[in-house]
C-alpha beads as a LAMMPS data file, in Angstrom:
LAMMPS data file: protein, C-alpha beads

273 atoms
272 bonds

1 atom types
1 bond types

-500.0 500.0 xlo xhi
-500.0 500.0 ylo yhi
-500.0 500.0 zlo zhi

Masses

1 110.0

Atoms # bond

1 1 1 7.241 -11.134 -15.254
2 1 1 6.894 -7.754 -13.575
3 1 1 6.373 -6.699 -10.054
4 1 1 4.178 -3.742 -8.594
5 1 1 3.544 -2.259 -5.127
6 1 1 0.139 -0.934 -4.897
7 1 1 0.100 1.825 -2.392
8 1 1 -2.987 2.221 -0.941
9 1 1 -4.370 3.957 2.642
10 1 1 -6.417 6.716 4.420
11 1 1 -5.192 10.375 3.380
12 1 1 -2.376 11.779 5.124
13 1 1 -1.150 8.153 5.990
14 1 1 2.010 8.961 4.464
15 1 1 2.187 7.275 1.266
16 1 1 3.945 9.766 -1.334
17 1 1 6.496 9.890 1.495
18 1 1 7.036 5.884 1.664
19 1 1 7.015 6.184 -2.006
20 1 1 9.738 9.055 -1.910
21 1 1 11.771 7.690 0.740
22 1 1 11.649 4.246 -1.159
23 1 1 13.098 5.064 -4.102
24 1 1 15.931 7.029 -2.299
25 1 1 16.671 3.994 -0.730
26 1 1 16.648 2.294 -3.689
27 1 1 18.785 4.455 -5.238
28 1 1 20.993 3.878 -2.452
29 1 1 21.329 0.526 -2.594
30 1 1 22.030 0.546 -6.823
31 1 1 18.341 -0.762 -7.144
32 1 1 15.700 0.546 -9.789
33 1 1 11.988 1.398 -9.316
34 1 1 9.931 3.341 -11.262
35 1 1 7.077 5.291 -9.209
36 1 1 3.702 5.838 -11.166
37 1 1 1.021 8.960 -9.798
38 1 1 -2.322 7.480 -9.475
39 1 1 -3.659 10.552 -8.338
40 1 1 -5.456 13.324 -10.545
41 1 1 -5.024 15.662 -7.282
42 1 1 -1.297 15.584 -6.260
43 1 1 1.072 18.622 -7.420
44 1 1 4.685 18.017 -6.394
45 1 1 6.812 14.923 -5.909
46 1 1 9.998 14.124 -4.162
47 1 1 10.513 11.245 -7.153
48 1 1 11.037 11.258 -10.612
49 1 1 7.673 10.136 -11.980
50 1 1 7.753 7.348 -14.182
51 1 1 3.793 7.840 -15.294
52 1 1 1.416 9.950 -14.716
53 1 1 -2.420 9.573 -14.226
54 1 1 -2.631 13.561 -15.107
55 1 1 -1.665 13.234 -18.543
56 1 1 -5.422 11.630 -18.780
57 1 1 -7.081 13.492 -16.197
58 1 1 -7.074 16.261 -13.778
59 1 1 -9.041 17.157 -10.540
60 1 1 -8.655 20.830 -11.058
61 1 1 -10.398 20.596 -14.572
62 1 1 -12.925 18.212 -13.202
63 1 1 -14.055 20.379 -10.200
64 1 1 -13.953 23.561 -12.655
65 1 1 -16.149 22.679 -15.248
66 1 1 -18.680 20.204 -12.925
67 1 1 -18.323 22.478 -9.844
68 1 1 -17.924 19.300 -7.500
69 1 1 -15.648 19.243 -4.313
70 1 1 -12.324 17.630 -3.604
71 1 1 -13.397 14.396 -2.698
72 1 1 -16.571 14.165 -5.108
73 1 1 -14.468 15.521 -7.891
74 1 1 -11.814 12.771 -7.358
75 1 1 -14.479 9.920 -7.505
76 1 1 -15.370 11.083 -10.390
77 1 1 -12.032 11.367 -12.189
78 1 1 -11.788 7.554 -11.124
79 1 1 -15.357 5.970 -11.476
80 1 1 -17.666 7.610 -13.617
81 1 1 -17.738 6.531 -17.435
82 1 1 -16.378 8.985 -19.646
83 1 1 -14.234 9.442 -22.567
84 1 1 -11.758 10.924 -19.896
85 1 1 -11.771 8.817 -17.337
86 1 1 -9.244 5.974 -15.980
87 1 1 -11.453 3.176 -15.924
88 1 1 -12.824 3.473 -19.560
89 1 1 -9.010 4.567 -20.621
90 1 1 -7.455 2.006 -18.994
91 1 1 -6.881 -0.874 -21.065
92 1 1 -5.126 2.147 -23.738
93 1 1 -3.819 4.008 -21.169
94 1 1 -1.663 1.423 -19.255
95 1 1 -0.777 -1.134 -22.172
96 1 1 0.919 2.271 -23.858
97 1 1 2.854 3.146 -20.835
98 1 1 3.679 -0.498 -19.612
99 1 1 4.923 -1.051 -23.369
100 1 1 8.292 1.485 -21.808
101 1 1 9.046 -1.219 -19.531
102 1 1 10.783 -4.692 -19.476
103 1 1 9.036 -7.428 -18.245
104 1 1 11.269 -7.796 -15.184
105 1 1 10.979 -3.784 -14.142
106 1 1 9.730 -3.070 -10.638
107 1 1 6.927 -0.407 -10.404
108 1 1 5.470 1.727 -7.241
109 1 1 1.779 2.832 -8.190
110 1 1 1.174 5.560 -5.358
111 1 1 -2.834 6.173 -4.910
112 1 1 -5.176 8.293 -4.094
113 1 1 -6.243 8.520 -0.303
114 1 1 -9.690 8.294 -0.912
115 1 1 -10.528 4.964 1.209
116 1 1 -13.669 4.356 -1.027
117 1 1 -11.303 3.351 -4.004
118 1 1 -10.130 1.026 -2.225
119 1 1 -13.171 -0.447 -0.253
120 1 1 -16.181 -1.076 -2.414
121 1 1 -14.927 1.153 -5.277
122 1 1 -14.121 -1.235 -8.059
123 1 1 -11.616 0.778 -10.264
124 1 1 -8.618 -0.199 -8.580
125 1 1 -9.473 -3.629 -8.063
126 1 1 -10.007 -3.197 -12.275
127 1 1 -6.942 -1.931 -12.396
128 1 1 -5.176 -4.361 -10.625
129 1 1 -6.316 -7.601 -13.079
130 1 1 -5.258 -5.705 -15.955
131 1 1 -1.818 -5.446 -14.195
132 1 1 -1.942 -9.420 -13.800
133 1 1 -3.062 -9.802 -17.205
134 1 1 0.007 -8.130 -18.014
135 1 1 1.723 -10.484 -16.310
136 1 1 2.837 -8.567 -12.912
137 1 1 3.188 -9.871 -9.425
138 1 1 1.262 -7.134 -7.259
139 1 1 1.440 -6.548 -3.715
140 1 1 -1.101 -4.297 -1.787
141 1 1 1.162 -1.742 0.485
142 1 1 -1.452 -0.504 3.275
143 1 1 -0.282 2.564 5.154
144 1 1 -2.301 3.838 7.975
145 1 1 -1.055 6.377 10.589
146 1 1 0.743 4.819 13.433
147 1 1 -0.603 8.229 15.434
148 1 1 -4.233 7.084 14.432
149 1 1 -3.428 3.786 16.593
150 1 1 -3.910 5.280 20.567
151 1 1 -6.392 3.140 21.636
152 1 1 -8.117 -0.213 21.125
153 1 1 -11.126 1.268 19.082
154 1 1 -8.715 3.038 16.747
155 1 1 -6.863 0.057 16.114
156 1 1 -9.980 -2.235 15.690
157 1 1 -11.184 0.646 13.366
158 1 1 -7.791 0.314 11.465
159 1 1 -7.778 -3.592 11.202
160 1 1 -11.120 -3.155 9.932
161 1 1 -10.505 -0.701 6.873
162 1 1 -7.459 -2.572 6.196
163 1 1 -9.541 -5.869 6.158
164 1 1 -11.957 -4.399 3.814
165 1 1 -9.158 -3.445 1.339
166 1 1 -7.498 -7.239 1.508
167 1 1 -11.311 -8.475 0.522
168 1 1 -11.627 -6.088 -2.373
169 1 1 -8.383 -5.876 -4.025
170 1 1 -7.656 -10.249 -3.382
171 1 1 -3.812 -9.400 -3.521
172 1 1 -1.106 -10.211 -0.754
173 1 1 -0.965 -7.758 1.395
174 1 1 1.858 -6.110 3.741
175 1 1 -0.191 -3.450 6.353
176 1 1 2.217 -0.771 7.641
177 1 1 2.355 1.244 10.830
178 1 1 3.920 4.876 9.199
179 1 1 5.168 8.130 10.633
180 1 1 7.083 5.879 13.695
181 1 1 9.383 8.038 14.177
182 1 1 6.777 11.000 15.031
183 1 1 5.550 8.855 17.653
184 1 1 6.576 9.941 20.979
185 1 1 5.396 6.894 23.422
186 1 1 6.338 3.711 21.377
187 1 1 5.655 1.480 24.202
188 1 1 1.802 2.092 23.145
189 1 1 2.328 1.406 19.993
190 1 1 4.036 -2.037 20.521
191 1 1 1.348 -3.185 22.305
192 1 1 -0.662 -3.212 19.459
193 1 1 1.839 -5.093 17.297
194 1 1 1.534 -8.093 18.765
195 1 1 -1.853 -7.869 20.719
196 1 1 -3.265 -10.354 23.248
197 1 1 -6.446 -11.051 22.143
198 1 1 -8.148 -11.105 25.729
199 1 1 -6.791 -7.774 26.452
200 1 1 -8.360 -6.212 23.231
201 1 1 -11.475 -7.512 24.073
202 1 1 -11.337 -5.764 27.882
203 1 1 -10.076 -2.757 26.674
204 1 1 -13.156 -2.913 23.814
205 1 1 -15.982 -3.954 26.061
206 1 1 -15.462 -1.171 29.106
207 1 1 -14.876 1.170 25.870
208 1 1 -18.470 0.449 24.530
209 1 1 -21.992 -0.398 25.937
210 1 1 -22.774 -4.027 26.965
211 1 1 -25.328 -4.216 23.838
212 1 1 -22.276 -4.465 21.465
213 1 1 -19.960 -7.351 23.549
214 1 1 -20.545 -10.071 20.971
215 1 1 -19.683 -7.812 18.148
216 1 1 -16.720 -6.784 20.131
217 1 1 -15.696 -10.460 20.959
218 1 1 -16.690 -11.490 17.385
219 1 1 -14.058 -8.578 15.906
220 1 1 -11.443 -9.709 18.351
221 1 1 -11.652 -13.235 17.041
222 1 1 -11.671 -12.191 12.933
223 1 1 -8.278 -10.252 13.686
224 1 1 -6.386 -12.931 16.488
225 1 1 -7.634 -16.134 14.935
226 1 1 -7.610 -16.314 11.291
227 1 1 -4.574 -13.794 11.340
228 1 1 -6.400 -11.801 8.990
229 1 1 -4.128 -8.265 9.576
230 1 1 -1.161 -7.411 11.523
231 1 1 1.013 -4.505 11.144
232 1 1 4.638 -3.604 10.583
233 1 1 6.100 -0.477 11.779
234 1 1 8.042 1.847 9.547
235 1 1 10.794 4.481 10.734
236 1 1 11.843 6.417 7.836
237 1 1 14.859 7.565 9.853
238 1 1 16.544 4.169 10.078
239 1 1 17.604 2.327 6.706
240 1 1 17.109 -0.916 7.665
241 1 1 13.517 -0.323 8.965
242 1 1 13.035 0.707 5.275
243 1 1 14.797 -2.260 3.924
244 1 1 12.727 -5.185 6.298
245 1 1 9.562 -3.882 4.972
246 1 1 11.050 -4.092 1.601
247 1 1 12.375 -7.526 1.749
248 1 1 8.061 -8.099 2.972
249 1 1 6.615 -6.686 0.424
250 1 1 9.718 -8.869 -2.128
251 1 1 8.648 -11.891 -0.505
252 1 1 4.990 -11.410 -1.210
253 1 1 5.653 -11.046 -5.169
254 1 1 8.140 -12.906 -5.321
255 1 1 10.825 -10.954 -6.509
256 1 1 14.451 -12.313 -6.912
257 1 1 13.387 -15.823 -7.028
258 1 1 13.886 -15.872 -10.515
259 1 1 17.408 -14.741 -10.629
260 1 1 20.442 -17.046 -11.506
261 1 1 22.166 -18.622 -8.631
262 1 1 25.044 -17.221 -7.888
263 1 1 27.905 -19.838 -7.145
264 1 1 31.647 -19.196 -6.078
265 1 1 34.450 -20.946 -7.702
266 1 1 37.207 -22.311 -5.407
267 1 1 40.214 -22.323 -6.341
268 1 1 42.088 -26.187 -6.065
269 1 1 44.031 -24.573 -3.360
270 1 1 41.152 -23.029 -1.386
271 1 1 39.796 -26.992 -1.981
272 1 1 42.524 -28.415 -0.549
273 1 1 42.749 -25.908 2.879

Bonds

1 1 1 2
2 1 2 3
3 1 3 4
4 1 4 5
5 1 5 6
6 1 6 7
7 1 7 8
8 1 8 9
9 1 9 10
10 1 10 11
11 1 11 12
12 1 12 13
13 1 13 14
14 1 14 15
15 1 15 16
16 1 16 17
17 1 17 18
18 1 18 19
19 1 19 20
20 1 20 21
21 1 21 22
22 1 22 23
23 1 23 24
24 1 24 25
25 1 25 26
26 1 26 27
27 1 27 28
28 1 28 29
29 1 29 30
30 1 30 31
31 1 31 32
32 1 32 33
33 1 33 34
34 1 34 35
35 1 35 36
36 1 36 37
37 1 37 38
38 1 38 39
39 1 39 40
40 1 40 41
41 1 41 42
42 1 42 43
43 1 43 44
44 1 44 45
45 1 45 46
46 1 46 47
47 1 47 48
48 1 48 49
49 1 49 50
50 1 50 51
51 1 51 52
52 1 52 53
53 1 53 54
54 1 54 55
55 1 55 56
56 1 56 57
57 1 57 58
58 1 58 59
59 1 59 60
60 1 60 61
61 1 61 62
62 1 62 63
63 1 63 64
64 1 64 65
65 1 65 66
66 1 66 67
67 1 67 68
68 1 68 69
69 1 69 70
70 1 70 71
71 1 71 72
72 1 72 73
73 1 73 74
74 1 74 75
75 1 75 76
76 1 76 77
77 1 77 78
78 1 78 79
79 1 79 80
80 1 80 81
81 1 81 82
82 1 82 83
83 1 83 84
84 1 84 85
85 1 85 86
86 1 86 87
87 1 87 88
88 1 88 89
89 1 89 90
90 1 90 91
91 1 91 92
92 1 92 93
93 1 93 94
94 1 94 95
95 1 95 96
96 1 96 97
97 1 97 98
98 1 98 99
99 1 99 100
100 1 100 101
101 1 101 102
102 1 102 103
103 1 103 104
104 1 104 105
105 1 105 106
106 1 106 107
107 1 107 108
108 1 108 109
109 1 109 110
110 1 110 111
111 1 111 112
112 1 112 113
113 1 113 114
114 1 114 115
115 1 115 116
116 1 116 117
117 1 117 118
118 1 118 119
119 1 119 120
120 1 120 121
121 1 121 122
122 1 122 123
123 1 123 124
124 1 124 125
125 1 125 126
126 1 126 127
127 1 127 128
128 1 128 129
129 1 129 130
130 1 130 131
131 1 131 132
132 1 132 133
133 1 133 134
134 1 134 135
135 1 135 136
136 1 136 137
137 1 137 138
138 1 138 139
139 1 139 140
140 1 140 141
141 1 141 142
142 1 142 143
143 1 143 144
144 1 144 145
145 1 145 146
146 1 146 147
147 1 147 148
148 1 148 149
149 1 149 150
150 1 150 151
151 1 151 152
152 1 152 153
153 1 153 154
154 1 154 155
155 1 155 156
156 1 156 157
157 1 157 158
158 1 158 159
159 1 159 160
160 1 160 161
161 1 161 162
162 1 162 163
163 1 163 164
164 1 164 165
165 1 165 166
166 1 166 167
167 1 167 168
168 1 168 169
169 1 169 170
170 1 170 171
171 1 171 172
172 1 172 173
173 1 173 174
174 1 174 175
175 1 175 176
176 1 176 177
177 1 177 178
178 1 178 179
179 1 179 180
180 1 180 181
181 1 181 182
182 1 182 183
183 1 183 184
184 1 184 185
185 1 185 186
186 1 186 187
187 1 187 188
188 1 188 189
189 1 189 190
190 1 190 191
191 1 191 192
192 1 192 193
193 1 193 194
194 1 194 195
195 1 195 196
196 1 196 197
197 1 197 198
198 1 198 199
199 1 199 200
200 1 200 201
201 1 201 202
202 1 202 203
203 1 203 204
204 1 204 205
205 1 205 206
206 1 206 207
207 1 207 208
208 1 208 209
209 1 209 210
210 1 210 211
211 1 211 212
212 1 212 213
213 1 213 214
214 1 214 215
215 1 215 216
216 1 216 217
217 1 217 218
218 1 218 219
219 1 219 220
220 1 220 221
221 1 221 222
222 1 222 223
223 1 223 224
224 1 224 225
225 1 225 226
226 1 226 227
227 1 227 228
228 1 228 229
229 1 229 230
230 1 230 231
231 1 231 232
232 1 232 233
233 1 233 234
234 1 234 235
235 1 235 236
236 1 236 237
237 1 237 238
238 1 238 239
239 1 239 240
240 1 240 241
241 1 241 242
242 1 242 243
243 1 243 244
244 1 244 245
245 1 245 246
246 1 246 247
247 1 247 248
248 1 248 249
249 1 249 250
250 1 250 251
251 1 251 252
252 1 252 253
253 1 253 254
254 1 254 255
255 1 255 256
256 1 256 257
257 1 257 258
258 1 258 259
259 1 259 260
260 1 260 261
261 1 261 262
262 1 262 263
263 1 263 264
264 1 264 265
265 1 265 266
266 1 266 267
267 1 267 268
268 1 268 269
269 1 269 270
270 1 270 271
271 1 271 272
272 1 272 273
């Protein structure tokens, strides 16, 4: 069985960093990950890439020769059926590059910030069953831009994009606050950690006209009842912030709980003490 981190989130949430600063830490700690590009738009890395979504496509040739944008361009690249593209390459794609790795190998897909691939876009969510039907544990890694989070709207807004991922993808998922340690009042962001319910919906309703109180209290309820999202904060300054939302996003794929028991031998002497 393998085990994959998919590492989704808005743009400039930070996720090519988390992916960078995880495998350092990994390679701290004598522990191997492999980190995979998902994106036909990045350039340079701070890892050593393990695969490569540019060896089947890239953005630059795709805005070139159909003269789209950025963002149209890289919908393309993902969606549309082509010859060329991920979604009809997949199945080849993937099984060849998987076929490099052991069935216990842990992998770090880092992916485009495009929020409609992971919304309503259904490429990723195809991607992701022919990961389980490779036999692979996969967690959903949200990032979203602890900066972003400076008022109750924002942070409604968040839960809700970060709701709509959990409902596309169906995979665990661990939602991170990033870019903590660029935040200069803390206390504001805490708040929103652990939220009282009644408070959000205050905050919400003298926010917004009267017309939209029962959506308001109907939001409030989705994220403090059924526990649908909740956030934990990353500092990429501090080692063990790094390792506690590593040992999450473990738990959630279960990793190490297939690993022999390890059990000390005592000595007779140590026995009789």
């Amino acid at each position: 069985m393998g085990y994959a981190q998919l590492v989704i989130g808005p743009a400039g949430s930070g996720k090519s960093t988390y992916c960078s600063s995880l495998y350092q830490h990994c390679e701290a700690t004598r522990r191997t990950i492999h980190i995979v590009n998902l994106d036909p738009a990045a350039e340079n890395f701070d890892y050593p890439v393990a695969m490569d979504i540019r060896e089947l496509i890239s953005l630059d040739d795709v805005m070139e020769e159909l003269g789209l944008g950025p963002n149209g361009g890289l919908l393309y690249c993902m969606e549309y059926p082509s010859h060329l593209h991920l979604e009809e390459n997949l199945d080849e794609w993937l099984t060849e590059e998987l076929d490099n790795y052991m069935d216990d190998d842990y992998l770090v897909f880092d992916c485009p910030g495009q929020i409609e691939l992971f919304s309503h876009v259904p490429v990723l969510k195809n991607f992701v069953e022919h990961l389980q039907r490779k036999n692979f544990n996969v967690c959903a890694v949200y990032l979203l831009d602890s900066q972003f989070i400076t008022d109750v709207t924002k942070f409604i807004s968040g839960c809700m994009a970060s709701l709509s991922a959990m409902v596309q993808l169906e995979l665990p998922h661990v939602n991170i606050l990033s870019k903590m340690d660029l935040v200069t009042r803390k206390r504001d962001i805490e708040d929103y950690l652990n939220p009282e319910p009644q408070t959000l919906l205050s905050e919400l309703n003298q926010r917004m006209g009267p017309q939209f109180q029962k959506l308001n209290k109907a939001l409030i309820e989705l994220v403090d009842q059924y526990s649908m999202v909740s956030f934990v904060p990353l500092d990429l300054r501090k080692e063990s912030s790094i390792q506690y939302v590593l040992s999450q996003i473990d738990n959630c794929i279960q990793y190490g709980e297939d690993a022999d028991v390890k059990v000390k031998d005592f000595d007779e002497d140590e026995d009789q003490d």
